[in-house]
SEZA-858498 format. One record per atom (N, C-alpha, C): x, y, z; atom name; residue number from 0; chain. Coordinates in nm, 3 decimals. Layout:
X/Y/Z/CA/NUM/A
...
END
This chain:
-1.107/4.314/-1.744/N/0/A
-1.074/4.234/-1.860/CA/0/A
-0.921/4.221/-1.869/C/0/A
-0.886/4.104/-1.850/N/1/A
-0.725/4.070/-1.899/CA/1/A
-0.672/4.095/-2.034/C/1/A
-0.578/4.195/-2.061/N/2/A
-0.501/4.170/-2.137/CA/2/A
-0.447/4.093/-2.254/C/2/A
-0.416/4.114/-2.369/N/3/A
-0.336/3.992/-2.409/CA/3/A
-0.184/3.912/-2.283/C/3/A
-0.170/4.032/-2.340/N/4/A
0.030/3.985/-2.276/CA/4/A
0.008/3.920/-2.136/C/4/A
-0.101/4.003/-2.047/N/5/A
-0.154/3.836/-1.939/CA/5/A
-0.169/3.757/-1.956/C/5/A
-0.241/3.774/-2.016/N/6/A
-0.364/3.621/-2.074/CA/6/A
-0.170/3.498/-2.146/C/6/A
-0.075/3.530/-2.214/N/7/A
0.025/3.524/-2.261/CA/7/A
0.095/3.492/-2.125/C/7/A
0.159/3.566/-2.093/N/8/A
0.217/3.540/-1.952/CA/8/A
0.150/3.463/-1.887/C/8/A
0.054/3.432/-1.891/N/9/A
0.000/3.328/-1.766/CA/9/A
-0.028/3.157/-1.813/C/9/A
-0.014/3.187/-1.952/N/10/A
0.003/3.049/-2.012/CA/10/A
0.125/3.006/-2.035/C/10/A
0.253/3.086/-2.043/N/11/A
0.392/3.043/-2.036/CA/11/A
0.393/3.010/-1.857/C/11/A
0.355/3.093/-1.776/N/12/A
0.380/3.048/-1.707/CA/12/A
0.324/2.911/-1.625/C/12/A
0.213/2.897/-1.738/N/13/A
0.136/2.737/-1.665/CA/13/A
0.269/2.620/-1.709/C/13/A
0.276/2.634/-1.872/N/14/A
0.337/2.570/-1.931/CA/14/A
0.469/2.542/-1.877/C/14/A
0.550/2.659/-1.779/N/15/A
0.750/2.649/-1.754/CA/15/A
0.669/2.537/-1.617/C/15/A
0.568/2.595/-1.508/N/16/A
0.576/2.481/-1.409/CA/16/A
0.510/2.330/-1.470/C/16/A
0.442/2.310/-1.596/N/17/A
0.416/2.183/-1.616/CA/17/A
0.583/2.077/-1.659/C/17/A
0.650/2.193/-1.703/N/18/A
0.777/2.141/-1.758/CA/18/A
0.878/2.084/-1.640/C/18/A
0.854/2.192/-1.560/N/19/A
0.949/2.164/-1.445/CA/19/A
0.879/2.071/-1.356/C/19/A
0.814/2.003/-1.338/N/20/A
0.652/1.904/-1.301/CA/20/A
0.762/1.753/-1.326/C/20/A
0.778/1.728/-1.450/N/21/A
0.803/1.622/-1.511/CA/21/A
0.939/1.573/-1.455/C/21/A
0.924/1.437/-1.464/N/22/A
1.078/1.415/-1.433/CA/22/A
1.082/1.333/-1.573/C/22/A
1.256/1.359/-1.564/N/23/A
1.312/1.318/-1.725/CA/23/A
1.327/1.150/-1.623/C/23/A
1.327/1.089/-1.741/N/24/A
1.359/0.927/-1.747/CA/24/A
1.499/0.909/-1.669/C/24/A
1.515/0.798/-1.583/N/25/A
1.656/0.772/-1.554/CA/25/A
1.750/0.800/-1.638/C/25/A
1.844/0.812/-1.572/N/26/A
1.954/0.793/-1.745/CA/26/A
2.017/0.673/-1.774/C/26/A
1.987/0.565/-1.727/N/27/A
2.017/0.452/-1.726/CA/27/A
1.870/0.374/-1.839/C/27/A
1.789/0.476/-1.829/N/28/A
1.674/0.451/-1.933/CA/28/A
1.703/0.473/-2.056/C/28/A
1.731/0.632/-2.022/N/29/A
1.734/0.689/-2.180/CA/29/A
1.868/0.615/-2.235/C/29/A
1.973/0.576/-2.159/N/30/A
2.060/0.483/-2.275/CA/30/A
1.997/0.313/-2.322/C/30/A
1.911/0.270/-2.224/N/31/A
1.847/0.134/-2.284/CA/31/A
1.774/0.188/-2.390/C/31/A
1.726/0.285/-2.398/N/32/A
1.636/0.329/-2.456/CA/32/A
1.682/0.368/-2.628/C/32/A
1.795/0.444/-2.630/N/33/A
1.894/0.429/-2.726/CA/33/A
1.876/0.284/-2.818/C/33/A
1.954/0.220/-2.682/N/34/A
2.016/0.045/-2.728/CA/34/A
1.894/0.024/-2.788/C/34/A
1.808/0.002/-2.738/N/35/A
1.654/-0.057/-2.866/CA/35/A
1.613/0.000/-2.947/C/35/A
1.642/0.148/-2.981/N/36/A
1.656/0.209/-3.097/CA/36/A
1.737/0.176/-3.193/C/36/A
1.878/0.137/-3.146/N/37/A
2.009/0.085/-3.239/CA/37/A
1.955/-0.024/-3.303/C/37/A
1.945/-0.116/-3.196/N/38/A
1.919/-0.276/-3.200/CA/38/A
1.788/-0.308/-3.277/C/38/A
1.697/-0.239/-3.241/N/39/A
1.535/-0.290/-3.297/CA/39/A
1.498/-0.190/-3.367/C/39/A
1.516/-0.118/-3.521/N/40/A
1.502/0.040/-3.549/CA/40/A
1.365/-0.053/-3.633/C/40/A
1.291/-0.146/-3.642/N/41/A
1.214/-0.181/-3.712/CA/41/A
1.072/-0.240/-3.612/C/41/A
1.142/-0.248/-3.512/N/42/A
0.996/-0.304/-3.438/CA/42/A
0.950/-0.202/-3.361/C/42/A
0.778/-0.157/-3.350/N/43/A
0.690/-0.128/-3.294/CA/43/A
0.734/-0.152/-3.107/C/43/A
0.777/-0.049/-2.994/N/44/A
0.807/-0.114/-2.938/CA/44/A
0.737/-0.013/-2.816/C/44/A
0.734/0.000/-2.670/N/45/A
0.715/0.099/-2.597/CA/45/A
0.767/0.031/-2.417/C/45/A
0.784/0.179/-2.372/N/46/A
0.848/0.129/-2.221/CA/46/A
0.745/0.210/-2.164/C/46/A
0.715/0.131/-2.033/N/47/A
0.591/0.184/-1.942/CA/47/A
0.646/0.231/-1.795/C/47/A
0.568/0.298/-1.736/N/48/A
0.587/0.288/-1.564/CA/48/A
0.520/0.237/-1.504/C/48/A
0.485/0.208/-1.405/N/49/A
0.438/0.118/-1.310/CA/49/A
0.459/0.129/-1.200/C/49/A
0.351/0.102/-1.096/N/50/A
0.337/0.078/-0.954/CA/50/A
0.331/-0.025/-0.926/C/50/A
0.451/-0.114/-0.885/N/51/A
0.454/-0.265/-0.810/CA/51/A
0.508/-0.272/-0.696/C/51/A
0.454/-0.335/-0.580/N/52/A
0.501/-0.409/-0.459/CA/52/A
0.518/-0.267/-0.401/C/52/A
0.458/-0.126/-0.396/N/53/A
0.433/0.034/-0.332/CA/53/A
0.606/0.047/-0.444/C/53/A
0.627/0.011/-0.526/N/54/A
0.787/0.077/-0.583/CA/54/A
0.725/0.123/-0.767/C/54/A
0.779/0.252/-0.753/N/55/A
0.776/0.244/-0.922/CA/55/A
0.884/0.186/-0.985/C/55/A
0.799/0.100/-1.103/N/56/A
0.939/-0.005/-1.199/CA/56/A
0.920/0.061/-1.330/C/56/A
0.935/-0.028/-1.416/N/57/A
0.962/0.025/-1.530/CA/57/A
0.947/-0.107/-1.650/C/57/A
0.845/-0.117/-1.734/N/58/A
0.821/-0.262/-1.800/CA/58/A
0.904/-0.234/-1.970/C/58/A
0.980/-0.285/-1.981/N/59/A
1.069/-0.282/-2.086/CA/59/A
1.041/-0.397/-2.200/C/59/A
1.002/-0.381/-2.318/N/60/A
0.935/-0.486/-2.415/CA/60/A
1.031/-0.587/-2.422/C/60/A
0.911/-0.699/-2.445/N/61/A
0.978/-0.805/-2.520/CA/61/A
1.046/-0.783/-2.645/C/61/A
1.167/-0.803/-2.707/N/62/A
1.186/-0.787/-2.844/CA/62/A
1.235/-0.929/-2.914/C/62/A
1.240/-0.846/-3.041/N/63/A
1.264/-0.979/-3.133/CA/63/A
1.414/-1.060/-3.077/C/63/A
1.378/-1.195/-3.180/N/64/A
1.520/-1.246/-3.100/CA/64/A
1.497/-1.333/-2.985/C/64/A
1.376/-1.346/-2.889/N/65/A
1.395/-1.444/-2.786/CA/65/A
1.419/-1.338/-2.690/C/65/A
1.412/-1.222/-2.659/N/66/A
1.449/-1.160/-2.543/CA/66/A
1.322/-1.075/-2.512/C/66/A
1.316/-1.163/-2.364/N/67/A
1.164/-1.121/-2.279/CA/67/A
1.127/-1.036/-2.219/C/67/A
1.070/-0.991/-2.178/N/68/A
0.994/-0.862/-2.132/CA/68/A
1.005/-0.840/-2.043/C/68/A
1.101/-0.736/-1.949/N/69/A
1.133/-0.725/-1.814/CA/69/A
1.080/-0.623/-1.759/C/69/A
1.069/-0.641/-1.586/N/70/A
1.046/-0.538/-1.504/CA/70/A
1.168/-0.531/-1.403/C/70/A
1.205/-0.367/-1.441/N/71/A
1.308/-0.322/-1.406/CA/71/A
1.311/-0.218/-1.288/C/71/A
1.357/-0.201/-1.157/N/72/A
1.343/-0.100/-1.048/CA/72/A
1.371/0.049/-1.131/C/72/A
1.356/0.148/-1.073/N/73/A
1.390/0.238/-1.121/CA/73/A
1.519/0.300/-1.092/C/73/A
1.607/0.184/-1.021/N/74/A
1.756/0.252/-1.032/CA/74/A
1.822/0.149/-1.136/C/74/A
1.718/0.077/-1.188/N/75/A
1.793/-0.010/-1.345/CA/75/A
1.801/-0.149/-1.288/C/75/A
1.763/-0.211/-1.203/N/76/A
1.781/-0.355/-1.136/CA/76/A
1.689/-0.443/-1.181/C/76/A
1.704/-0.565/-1.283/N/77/A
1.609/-0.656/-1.263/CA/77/A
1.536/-0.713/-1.211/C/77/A
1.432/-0.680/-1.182/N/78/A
1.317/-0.754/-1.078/CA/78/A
1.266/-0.880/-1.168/C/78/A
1.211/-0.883/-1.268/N/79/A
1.139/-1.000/-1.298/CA/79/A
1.159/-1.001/-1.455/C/79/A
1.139/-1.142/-1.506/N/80/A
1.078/-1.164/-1.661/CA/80/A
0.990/-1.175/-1.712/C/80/A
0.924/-1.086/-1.759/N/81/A
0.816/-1.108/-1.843/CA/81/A
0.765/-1.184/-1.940/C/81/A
0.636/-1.214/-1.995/N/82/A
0.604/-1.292/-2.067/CA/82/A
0.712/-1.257/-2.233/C/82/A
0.739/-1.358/-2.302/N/83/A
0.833/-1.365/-2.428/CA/83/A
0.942/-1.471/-2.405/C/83/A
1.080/-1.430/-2.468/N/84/A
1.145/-1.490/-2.486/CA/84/A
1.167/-1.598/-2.553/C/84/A
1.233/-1.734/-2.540/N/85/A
1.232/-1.808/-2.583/CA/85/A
1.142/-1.965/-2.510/C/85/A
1.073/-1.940/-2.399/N/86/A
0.993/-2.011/-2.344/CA/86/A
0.866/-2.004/-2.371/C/86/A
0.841/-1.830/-2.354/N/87/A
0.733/-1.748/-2.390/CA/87/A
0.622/-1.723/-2.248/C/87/A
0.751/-1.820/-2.096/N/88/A
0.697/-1.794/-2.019/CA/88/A
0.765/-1.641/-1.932/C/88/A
0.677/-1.595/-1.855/N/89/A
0.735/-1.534/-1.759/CA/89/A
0.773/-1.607/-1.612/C/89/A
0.910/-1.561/-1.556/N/90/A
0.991/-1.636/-1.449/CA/90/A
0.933/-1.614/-1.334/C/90/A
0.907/-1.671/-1.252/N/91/A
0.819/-1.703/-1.102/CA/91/A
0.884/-1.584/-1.013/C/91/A
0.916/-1.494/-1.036/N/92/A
0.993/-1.388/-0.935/CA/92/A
0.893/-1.251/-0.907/C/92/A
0.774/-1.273/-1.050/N/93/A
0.658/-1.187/-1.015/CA/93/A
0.562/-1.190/-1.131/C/93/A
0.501/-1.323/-1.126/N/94/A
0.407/-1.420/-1.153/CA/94/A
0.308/-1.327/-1.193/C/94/A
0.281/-1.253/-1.071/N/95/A
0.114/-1.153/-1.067/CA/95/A
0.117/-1.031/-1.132/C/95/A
0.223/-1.018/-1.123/N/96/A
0.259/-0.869/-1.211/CA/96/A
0.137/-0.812/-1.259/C/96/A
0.063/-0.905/-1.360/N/97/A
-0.026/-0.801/-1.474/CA/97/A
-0.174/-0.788/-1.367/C/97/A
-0.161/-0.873/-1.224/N/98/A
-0.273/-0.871/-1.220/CA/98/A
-0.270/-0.793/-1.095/C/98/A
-0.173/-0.753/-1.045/N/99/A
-0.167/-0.661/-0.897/CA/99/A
-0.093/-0.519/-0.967/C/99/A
-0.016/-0.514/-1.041/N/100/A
0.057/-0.398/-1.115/CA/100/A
-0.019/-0.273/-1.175/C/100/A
0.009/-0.122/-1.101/N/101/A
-0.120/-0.005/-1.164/CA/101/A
-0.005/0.021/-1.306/C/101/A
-0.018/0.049/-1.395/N/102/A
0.029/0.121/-1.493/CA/102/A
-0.027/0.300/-1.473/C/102/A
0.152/0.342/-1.439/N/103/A
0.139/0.498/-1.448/CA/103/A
0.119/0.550/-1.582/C/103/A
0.208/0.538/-1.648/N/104/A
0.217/0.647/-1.778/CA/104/A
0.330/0.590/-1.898/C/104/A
0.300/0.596/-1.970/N/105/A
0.396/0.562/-2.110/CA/105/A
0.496/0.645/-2.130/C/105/A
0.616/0.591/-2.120/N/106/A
0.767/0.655/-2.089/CA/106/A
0.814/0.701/-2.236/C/106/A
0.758/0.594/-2.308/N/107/A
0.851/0.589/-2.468/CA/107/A
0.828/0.491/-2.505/C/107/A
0.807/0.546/-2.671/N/108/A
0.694/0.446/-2.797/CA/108/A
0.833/0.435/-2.895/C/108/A
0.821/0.341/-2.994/N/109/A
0.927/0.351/-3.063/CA/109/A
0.871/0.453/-3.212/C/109/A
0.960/0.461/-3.308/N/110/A
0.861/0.501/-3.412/CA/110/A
0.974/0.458/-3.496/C/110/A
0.901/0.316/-3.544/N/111/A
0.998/0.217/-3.630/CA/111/A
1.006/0.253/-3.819/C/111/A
1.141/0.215/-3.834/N/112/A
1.182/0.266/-3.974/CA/112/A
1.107/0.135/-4.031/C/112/A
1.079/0.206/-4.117/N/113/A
1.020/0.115/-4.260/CA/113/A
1.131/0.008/-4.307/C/113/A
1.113/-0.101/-4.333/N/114/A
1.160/-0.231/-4.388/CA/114/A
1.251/-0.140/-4.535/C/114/A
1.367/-0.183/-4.538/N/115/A
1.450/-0.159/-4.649/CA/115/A
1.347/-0.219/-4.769/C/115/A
END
């Protein structure tokens, strides 16, 4: 029969390698990531990962304002426009996106301030 302080120890230690498991966001993320916090502290918003063309990207919301929904490499490079903007189309540079694209995991949700 195990112990407490095992049974304890062996769940910190699941928990330090799930931690060390994870990779933190670019840092070229976590400051966009900021900027739409500054910029949009009212809209509902979230950034995804993704598997496109064998590369992980990164799908960054449409926000208010006319500014469209991009897919971004993961060293921060524009690959494509997404559906929004002020057309409301997405730009012919990766058309198929929603329909060849795996979605990994949800990077970051916003959690928008209430209307003054």
């Amino acid at each position: 029969m195990f112990t407490f302080a095992f049974k304890f120890a062996l769940v910190i230690w699941a928990v330090a390698i799930a931690v060390s498991m994870a990779t933190p966001a670019p840092r070229w993320l976590r400051e966009k990531i900021k900027e739409i916090e500054t910029q949009h502290p009212q809209e509902e918003l979230e950034i995804s990962k993704w598997k496109f063309e064998g590369k992980t990207v990164y799908v960054l919301p449409a926000r208010c304002c006319d500014i469209p929904g991009e897919v971004v490499s993961s060293k921060g490079t524009l690959i494509c426009r997404l559906e929004g903007g002020f057309s409301g189309q997405a730009d012919e540079r990766c058309k198929d996106f929603r329909q060849v694209a795996q979605r990994l995991d949800l990077v970051w949700k916003s959690k928008p301030n209430p209307k003054p």
